[in-house]
C-alpha positions in Angstrom: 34.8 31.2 18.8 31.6 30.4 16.6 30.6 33.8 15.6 29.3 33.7 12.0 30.6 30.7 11.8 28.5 27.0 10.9 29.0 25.5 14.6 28.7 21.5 13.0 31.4 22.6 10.7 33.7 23.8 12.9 33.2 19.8 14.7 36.0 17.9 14.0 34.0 14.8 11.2 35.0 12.0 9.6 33.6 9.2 7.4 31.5 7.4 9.7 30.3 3.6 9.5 32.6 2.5 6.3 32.2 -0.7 6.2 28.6 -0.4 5.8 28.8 2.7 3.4 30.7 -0.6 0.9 28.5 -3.1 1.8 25.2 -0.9 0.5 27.2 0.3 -2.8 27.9 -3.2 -3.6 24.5 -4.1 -2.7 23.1 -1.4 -4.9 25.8 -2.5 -7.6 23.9 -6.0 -7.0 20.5 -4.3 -7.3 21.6 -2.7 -10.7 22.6 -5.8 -11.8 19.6 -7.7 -11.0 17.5 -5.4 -13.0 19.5 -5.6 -16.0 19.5 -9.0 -15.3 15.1 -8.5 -15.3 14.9 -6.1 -18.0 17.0 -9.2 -20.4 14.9 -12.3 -19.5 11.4 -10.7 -18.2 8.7 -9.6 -21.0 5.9 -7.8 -19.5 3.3 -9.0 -21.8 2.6 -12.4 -20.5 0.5 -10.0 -17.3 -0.9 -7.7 -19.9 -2.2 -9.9 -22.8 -4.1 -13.4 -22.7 -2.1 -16.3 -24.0 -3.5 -18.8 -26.2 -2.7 -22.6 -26.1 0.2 -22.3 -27.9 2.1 -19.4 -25.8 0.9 -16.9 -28.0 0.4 -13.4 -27.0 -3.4 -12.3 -28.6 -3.2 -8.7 -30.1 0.5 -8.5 -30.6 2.6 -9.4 -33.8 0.8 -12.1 -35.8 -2.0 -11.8 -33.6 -2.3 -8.2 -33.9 -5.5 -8.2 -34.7 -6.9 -11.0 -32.9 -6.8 -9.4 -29.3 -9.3 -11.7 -27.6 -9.1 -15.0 -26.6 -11.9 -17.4 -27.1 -12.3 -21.0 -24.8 -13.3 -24.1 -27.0 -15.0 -25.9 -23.9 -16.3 -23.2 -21.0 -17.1 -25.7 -19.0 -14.1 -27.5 -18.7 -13.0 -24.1 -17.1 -14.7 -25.9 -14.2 -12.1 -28.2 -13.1 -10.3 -27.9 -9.8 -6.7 -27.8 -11.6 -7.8 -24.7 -13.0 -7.1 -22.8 -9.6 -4.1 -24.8 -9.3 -2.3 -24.2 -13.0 -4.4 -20.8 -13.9 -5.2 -22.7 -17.4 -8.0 -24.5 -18.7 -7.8 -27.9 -20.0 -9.5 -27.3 -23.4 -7.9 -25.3 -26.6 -8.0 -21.7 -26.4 -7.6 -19.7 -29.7 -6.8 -15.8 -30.4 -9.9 -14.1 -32.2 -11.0 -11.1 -33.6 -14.2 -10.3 -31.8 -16.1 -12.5 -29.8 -18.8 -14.8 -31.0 -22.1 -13.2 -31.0 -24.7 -16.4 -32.3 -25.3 -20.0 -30.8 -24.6 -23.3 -33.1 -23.1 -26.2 -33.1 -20.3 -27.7 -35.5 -23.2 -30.3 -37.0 -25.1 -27.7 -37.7 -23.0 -25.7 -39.2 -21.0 -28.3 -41.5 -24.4 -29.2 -42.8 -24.7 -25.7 -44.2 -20.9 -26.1 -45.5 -21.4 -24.0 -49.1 -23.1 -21.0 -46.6 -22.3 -18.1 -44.5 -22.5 -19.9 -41.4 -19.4 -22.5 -41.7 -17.2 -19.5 -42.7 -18.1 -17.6 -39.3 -17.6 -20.7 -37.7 -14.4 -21.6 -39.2 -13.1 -18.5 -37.6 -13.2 -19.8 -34.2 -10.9 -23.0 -35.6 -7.6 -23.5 -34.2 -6.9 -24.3 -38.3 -9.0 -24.5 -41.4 -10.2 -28.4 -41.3 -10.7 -28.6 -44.8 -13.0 -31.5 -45.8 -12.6 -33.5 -42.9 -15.2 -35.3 -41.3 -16.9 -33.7 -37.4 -15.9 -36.7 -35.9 -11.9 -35.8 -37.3 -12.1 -32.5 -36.5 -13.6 -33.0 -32.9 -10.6 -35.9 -31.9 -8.4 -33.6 -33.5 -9.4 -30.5 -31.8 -9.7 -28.2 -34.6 -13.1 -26.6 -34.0 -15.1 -26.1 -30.9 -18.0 -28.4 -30.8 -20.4 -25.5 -30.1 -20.2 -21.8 -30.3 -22.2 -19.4 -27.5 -22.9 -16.2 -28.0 -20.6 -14.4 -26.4 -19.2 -11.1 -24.7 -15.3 -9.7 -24.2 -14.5 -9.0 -21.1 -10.8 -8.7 -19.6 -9.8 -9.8 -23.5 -11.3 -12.8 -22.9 -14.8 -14.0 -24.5 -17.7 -15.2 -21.8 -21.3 -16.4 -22.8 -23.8 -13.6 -22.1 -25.5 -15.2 -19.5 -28.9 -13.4 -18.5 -31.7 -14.4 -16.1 -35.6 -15.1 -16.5 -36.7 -14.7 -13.4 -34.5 -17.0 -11.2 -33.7 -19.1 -14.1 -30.0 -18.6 -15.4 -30.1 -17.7 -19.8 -27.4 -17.6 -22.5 -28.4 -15.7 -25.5 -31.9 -15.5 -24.0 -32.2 -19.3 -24.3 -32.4 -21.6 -20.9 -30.5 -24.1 -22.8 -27.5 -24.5 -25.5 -26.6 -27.3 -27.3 -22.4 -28.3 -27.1 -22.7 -30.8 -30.0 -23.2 -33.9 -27.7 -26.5 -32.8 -26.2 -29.1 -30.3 -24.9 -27.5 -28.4 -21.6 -29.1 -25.6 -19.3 -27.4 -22.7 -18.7 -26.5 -22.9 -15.5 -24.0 -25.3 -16.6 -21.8 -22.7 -17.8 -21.6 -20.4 -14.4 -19.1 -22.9 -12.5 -16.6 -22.4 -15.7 -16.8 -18.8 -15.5 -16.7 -18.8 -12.1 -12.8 -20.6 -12.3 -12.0 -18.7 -15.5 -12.6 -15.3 -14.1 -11.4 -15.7 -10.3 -9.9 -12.2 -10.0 -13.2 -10.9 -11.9 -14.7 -8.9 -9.2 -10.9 -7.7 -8.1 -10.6 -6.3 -11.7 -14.1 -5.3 -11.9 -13.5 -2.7 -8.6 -10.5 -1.6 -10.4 -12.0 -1.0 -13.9 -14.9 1.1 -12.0 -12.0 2.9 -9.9 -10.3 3.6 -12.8 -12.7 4.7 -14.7 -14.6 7.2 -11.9 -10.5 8.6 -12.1 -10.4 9.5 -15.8 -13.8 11.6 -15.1 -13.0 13.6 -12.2 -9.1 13.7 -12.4 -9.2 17.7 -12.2 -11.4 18.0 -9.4 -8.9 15.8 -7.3 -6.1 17.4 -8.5 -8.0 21.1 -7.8 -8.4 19.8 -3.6 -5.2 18.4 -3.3 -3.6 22.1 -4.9 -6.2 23.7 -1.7 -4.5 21.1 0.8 -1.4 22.3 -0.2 -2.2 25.7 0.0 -4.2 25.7 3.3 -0.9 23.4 5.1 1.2 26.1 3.5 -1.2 28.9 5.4 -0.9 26.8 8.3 2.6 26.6 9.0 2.8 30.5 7.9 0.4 30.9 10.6 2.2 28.8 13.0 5.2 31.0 12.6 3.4 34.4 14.0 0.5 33.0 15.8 1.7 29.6 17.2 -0.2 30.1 20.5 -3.5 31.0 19.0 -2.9 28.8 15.8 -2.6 25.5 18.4 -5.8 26.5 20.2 -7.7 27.5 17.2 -6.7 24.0 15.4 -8.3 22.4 18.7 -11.1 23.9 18.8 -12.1 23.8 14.9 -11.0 19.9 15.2 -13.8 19.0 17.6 -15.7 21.4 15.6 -15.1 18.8 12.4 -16.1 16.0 14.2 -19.3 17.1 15.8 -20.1 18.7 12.5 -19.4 15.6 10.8 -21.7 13.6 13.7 -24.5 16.0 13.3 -24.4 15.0 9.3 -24.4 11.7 9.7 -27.1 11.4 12.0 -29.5 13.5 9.8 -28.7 11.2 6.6 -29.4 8.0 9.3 -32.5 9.9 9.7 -33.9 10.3 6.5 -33.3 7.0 5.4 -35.4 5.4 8.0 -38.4 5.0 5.7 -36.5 4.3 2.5 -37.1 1.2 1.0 -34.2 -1.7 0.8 -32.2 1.2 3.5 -32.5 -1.3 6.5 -30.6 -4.4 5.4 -27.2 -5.2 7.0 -23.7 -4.2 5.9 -23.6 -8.3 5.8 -26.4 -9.2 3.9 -25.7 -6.4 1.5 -22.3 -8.2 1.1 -19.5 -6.9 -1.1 -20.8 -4.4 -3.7 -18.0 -3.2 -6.7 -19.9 0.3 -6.9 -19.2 1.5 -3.1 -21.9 4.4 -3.8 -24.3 1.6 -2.5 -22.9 1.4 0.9 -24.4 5.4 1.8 -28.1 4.0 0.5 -28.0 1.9 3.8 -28.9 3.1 7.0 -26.0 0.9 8.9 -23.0 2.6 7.1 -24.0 6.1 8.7 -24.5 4.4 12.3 -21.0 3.0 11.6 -20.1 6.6 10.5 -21.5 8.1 13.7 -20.1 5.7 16.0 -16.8 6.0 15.3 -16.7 9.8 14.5 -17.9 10.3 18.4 -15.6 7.6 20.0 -13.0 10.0 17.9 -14.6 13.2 19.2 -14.5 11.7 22.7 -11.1 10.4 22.7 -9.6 13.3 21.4 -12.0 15.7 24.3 -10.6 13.4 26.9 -7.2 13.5 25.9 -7.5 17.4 25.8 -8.6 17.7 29.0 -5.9 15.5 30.7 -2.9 17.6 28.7 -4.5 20.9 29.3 -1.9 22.2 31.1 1.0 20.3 28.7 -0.3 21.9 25.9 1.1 25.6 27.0 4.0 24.6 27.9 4.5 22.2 23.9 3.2 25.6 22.4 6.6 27.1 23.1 8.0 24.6 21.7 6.3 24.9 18.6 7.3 28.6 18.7 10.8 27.8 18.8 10.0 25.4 16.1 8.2 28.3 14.1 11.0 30.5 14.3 13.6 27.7 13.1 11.7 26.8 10.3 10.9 30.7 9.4 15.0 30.6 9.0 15.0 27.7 7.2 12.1 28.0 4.7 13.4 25.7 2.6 12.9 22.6 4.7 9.1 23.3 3.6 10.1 22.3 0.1 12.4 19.3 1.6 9.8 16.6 0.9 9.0 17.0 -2.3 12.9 15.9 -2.6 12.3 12.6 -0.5 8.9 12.1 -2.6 10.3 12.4 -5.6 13.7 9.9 -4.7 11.0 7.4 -3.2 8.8 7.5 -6.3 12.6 6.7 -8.1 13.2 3.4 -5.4 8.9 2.3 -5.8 9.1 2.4 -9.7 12.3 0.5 -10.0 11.7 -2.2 -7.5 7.7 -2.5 -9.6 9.5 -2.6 -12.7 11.3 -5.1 -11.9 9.4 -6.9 -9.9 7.1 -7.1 -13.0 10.6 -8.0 -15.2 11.6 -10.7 -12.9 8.1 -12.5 -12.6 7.4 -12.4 -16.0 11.0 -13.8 -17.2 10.0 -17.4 -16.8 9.6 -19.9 -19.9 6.2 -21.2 -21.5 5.7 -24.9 -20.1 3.4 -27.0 -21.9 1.7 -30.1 -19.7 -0.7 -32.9 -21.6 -4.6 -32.2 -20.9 -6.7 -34.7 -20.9 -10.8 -35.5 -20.6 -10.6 -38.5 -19.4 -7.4 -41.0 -17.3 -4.3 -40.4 -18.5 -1.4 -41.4 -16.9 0.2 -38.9 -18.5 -2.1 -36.0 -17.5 -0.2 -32.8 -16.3 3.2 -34.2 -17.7 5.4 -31.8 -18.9 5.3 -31.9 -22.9 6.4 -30.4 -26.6 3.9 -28.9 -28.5 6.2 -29.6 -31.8 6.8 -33.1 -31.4 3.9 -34.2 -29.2 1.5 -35.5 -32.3 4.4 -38.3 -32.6 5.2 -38.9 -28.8 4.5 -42.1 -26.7 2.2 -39.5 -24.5 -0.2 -39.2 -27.2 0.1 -43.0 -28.3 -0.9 -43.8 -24.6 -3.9 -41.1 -24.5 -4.9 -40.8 -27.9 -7.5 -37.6 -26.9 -5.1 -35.9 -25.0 -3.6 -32.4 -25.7 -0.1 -30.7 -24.7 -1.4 -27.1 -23.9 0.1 -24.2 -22.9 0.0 -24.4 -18.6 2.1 -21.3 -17.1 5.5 -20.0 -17.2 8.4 -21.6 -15.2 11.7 -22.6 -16.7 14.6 -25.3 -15.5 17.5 -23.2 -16.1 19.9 -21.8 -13.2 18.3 -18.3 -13.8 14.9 -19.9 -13.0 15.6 -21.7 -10.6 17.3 -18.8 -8.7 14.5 -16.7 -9.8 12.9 -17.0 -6.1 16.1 -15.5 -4.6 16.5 -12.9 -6.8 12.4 -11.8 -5.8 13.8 -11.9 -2.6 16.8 -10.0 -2.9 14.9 -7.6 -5.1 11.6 -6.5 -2.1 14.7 -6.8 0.5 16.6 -3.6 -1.5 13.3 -2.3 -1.4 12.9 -1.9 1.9 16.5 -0.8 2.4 16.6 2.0 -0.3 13.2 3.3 1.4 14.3 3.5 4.4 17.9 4.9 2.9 15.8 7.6 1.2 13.8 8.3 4.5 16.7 8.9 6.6 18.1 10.8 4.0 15.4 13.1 4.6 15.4 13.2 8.4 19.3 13.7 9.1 19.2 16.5 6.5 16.5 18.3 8.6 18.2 17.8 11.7 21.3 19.1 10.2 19.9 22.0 8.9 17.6 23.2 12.1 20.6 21.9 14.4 22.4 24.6 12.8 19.6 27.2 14.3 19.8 26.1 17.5 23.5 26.1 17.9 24.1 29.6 16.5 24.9 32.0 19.4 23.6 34.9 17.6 20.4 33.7 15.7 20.2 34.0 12.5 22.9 35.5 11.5 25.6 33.0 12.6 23.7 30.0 10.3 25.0 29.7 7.4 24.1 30.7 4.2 22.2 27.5 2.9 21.8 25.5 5.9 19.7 22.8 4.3 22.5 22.0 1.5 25.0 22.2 3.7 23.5 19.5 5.8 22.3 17.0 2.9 26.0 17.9 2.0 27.4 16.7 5.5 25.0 13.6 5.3 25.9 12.4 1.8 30.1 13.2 2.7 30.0 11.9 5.6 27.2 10.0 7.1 26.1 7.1 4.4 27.5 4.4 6.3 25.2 5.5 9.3 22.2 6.0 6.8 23.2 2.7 5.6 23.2 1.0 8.7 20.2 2.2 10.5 18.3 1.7 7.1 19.9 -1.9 7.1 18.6 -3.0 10.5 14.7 -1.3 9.9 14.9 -3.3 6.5 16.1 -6.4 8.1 13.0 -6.2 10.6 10.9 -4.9 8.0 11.5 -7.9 5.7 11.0 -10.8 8.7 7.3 -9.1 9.3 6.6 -9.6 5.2 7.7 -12.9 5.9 5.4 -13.6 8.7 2.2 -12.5 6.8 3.3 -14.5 4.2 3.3 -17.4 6.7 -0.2 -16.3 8.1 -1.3 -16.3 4.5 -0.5 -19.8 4.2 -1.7 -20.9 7.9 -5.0 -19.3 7.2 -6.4 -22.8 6.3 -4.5 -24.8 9.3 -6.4 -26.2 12.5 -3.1 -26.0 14.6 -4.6 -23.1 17.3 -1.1 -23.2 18.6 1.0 -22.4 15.6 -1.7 -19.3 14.9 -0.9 -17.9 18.4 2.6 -18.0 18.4 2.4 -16.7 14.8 0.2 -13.6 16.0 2.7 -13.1 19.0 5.5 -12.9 16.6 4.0 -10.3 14.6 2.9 -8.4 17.6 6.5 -8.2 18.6 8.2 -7.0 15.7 5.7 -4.3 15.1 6.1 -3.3 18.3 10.4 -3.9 17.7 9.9 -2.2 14.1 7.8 1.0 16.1 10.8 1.2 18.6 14.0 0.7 16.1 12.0 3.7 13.5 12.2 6.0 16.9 15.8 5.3 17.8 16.7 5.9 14.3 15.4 9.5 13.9 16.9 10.4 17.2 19.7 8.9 16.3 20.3 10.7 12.5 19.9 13.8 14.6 22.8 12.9 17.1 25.2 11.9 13.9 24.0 15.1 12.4 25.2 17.0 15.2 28.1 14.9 16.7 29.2 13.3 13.7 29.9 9.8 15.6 28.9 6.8 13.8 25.4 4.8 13.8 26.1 2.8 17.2 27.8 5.5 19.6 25.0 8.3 18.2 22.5 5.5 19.2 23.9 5.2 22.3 23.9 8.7 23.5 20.7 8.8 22.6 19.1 6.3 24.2 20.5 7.6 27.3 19.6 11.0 26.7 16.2 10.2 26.5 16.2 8.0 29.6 17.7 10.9 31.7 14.8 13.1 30.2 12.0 10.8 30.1 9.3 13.0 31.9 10.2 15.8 29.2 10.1 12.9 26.3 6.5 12.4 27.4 5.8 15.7 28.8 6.8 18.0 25.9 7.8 15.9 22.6 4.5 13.4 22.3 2.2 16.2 23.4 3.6 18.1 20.0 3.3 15.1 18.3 -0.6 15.0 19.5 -1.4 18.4 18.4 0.5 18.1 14.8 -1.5 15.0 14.7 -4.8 17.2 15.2 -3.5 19.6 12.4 -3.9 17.0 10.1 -6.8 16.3 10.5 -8.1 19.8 10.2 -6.6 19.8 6.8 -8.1 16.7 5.9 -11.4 17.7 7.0 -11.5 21.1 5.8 -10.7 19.9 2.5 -12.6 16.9 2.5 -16.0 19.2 3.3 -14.9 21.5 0.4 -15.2 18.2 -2.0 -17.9 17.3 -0.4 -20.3 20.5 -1.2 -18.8 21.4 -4.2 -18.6 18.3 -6.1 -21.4 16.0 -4.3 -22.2 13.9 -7.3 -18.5 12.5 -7.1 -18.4 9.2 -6.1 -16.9 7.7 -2.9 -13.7 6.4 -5.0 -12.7 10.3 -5.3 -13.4 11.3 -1.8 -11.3 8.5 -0.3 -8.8 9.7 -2.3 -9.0 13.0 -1.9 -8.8 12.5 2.0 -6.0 10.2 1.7 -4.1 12.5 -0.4 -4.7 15.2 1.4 -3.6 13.8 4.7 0.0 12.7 2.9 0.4 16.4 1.9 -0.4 17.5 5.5 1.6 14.8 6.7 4.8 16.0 4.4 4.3 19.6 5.4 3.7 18.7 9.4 6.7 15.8 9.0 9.0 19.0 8.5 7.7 20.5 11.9 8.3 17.1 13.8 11.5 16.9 13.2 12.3 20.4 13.9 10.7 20.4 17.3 12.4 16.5 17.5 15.5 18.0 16.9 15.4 21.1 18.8 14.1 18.5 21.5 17.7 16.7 21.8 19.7 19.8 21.2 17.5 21.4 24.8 18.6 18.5 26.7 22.1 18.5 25.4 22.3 22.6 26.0 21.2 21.6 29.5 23.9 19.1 30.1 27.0 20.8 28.5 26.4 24.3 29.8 25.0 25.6 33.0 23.7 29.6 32.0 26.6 31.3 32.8 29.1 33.9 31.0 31.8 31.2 29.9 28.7 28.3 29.4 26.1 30.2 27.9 22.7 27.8 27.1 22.0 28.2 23.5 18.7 28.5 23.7 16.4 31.7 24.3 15.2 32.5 27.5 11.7 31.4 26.9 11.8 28.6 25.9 14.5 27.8 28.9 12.2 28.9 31.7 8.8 27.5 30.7 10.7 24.4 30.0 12.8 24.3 33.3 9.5 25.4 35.7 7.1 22.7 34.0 10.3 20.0 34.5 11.6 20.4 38.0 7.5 20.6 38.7 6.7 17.0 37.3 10.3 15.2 38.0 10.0 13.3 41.2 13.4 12.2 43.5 13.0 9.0 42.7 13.2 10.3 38.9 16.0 12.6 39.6 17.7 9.2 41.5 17.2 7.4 37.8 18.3 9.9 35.9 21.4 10.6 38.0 22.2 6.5 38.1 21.5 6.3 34.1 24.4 9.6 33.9 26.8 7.1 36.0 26.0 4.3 33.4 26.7 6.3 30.5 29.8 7.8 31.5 31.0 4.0 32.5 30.3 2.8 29.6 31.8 5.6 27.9 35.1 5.1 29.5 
């Protein structure tokens, strides 16, 4: 009855899960909305440029070309509230370079008719005219002092230098701010506050720029990881036996290598000067190159590359016997994806729809934090008791604030806002990572019941191949977007809901990190223990159950159901057969990655370490999206065995769908390994399954 004929198209499907199929369009609807919503208020320049005391954005429109921003007072910079309100209390003006000579205002009034009070005057938040230092100090006008200075993150710093162990700026121990003679030194707790994300930007400066250098030497190894996956799988297809014992053996073959390199560079360092410091007194360096100059790093390197090597020997020789028996498996897997060569090409599809859900959710992420309102608060140097009151710039000269603390200043303190969209702005950051999580996942499972669609098509066709149909992987992404969204939904809807309670954990860790209460930080750590343990178990009954839908065509719960219970009844061959494939796609990885990684490492040794992390790192995500497409073929294939096994029983009028290899290595290594008291189980979780199916 199924000759040349699609045998999940001849099932009788429906819309499944509708309720939950609305419930995501209106939330995407919402999620649309939101953005707009973003994209109106948000202006992404308030996280890209330095804002002066006024709100103003330095090098754009009037400012255009005053793109740094210069502090009156560094030292003020020191002040707690700083890491409280991101601001310092002292003016801050836009400039065209930074200062690069030391005076003070005295000085430089008293040379009024010369060079030096026009340079100076630049630094002014307006011209003071012929007013008095005194006037233009209480006003504010001019800095008392000018340091030489250096831009850096558009913002100018004094060049501070050492002489010996004694902290200079400008080459000078001391400065003078107008008032009186200071040391250096003076200056470093300022910049310390004004720059607290320095060394975070500093790592990513030097990232950046060891990126621009080498872009198309990265780009060259990740082409070769693609190409050797793609020889790989090829491989796999003919020569799966050999290919699987081959990978194992040129894995360990890696490691040791890799433990044999280490030790020699652990070697030669041993009389190297400065090589026998600690990791920890070393501390945290922004140039990573330093790391392989000490002798520690390459013990680390050796230690864990042989508990690897060991593990993974151990492991070997305890599955020696499972690993025939997954190799047909992966053979059948071969074969279905040699049918279905297209599914090779099926995740540069999902890559390219998750790179669509990761830029929209940045964007406006970036839109919606930056859509607050300048809020000016009154500074002040000494009591006030209207310090960090929230003031008008405009009207402030002429307020009761200033009449009550005559030196104070209303400055420019952050962006917030007191209208219903801020105030709802925290739900709306909320709402927005929450869609994140749920179009991810939506995208991912996308991915997986189209696969399982497409190689339960292979498995089901009496007379391989020429009863699939013509373009099995369309038809199945066409089958999953008809008829399946509400069960993409839903499954993507639970992961995200679990998914979004762990972000909110680490968020309370993040803030507990300080507390004393032992208690709350152990109930906190068994909470996250839990869900990622719930979050590992939910992502595995979701990809068994896409492939169930995919096949069946029942809806999210039912499809969950009779997979749960399938698996139960075949546990032994869950552990037996699926996981051991699991482990030895797991190992082909890693070849990849270390082939590839030795390649960069030989050919282009003066890279730095920035390069090779990323090159490893890429190259395990393309081994990963090429091996993800034999997963869930040998996942799928998996389920359909078992189900073969339990719908038909060999004969003429129940034929098993599945070739005679595969069913007798898979049949001899079960009935060996399944115990009565296993059978017993599997027999009394049958009994439950048709209860509850009645």
């Amino acid at each position: 009855a199924y000759v040349a004929t699609d045998f999940l198209s001849l099932l009788h499907r429906g819309c499944t899960d509708i309720v939950c199929c609305i419930f995501f369009i209106v939330a995407i609807v919402g999620y649309v909305a939101v953005g707009i919503l973003a994209w109106t208020h948000g202006d992404p320049r308030k996280v890209i440029y330095p804002t002066d005391s006024m709100g103003q954005y330095c090098g754009q429109g009037q400012l255009e070309k005053k793109p740094l921003l210069f502090y009156f007072n560094m030292m003020k910079c020191a002040s707690p509230m700083v890491l409280l309100e991101f601001q310092c209390p002292t003016p801050q003006v836009c400039v065209e370079k930074c200062p690069d000579r030391t005076m003070t205002l005295v000085t430089a009034v008293g040379k009024i008719e010369s060079e030096d009070w026009g340079y100076y005057k630049s630094y002014c938040r307006a011209d003071p005219g012929t007013k008095s230092v005194p006037q233009i100090l209480q006003e504010k006008l001019c800095p008392a002092y000018l340091i030489s200075s250096k831009p850096f993150l558009q913002r100018c710093f004094p060049s501070l230098g050492k002489k010996g162990e004694v902290i200079t700026v400008g080459d000078q121990e001391t400065f003078n701010d107008g008032d009186k003679i200071r040391d250096a030194k003076d200056l470093v707790a300022g910049m310390k506050n004004a720059t607290i994300v320095m060394e975070g930007r500093q790592v990513a400066m030097k990232i950046f720029e060891d990126y621009t250098k080498s872009w198309y030497w990265i780009l060259i190894c990740l082409l070769i990881a693609v190409v050797v996956s793609l020889i790989f799988i090829v491989l796999l297809r003919y020569l799966a036996g050999i290919m699987v014992w081959v990978m194992i053996v040129m894995v360990i073959a890696v490691f040791a290598y890799g433990i044999v390199h280490c030790s020699i560079k652990y070697v030669n360092l041993k009389d190297t000067p400065g090589a026998n410091i600690t990791l920890q007194q070393l501390g945290f360096q922004p140039d990573f190159s330093v790391y392989l100059h000490i002798r520690q790093t390459w013990l680390a390197f050796i230690i864990i590359l042989a508990i690897l090597e060991v593990i993974i020997i151990i492991v070997l020789i305890f599955l020696r016997n499972r690993i025939r028996i997954a190799v047909e498996l992966m053979k059948e897997a071969s074969r279905a994806v040699g049918y279905v060569m297209s599914s090779l090409f099926y995740p540069i599809f999902t890559f390219f729809l998750l790179t669509i859900v990761i830029a929209y959710w940045g964007v406006t992420a970036v839109f919606l934090s930056t859509s607050s309102e300048p809020v000016y608060k009154v500074f002040n140097e000494t009591v006030c008791p209207h310090a960090r009151e929230t003031c008008i710039p405009e009207n402030f000269t002429l307020s009761n604030m200033k009449r009550d603390c005559p030196r104070s200043e209303c400055l420019f303190a952050f962006y917030g806002g007191e209208t219903p969209y801020h105030k709802y702005l925290i739900f709306l950051q909320f709402y927005n990572v929450f869609l994140f999580f749920w179009c991810a996942n939506f995208v991912t499972a996308l991915g997986q019941m189209t696969l399982a669609g497409a190689f339960a098509s292979y498995y089901w066709a009496p007379n391989k191949p020429n009863d699939m149909p013509a373009f099995p992987l369309c038809a199945s992404l066409g089958r999953s977007l008809r008829y399946h969204t509400g069960s993409l939904a839903f499954g993507s809807l639970i992961l995200a809901i679990v998914q979004i309670i762990r972000v909110l954990l680490e968020y309370i860790d993040h803030k507990l990190k300080g507390a004393e209460n032992k208690f709350a930080k152990f109930l906190l750590c068994c909470l996250k223990c839990c869900f990622w343990c719930l979050e590992k178990f939910i992502k595995f009954m979701n990809r068994n159950t896409y492939i169930m839908v995919a096949i069946y065509g029942k809806n999210f719960c039912r499809s969950a159901r009779d997979a749960f219970f399938l698996l139960m009844r075949n546990v032994i061959r869950v552990v037996v057969l699926d996981k051991v494939t699991d482990f030895i796609l797991f190992l082909g990885k890693l070849l990849i990655v270390g082939l590839v990684g030795k390649f960069f490492f030989f050919f282009f040794f003066n890279q730095r370490e920035n390069e090779i992390m990323t090159v490893l790192v890429g190259s395990y995500l393309i081994a990963h999206g090429f091996f993800s497409v034999y997963a869930m073929c040998v996942d799928t294939l998996f389920l359909c065995f078992c189900e073969d096994l339990e719908r038909n029983d060999g004969s003429a009028t129940r034929p098993y769908y599945m070739t005679t290899e595969l069913h007798d290595i898979l049949m001899k290594d079960t009935d060996a390994a399944q115990t009565p008291t296993s059978r017993d189980m599997a027999m009394q979780l049958a009994a439950l399954d048709k209860t509850m199916e009645n």
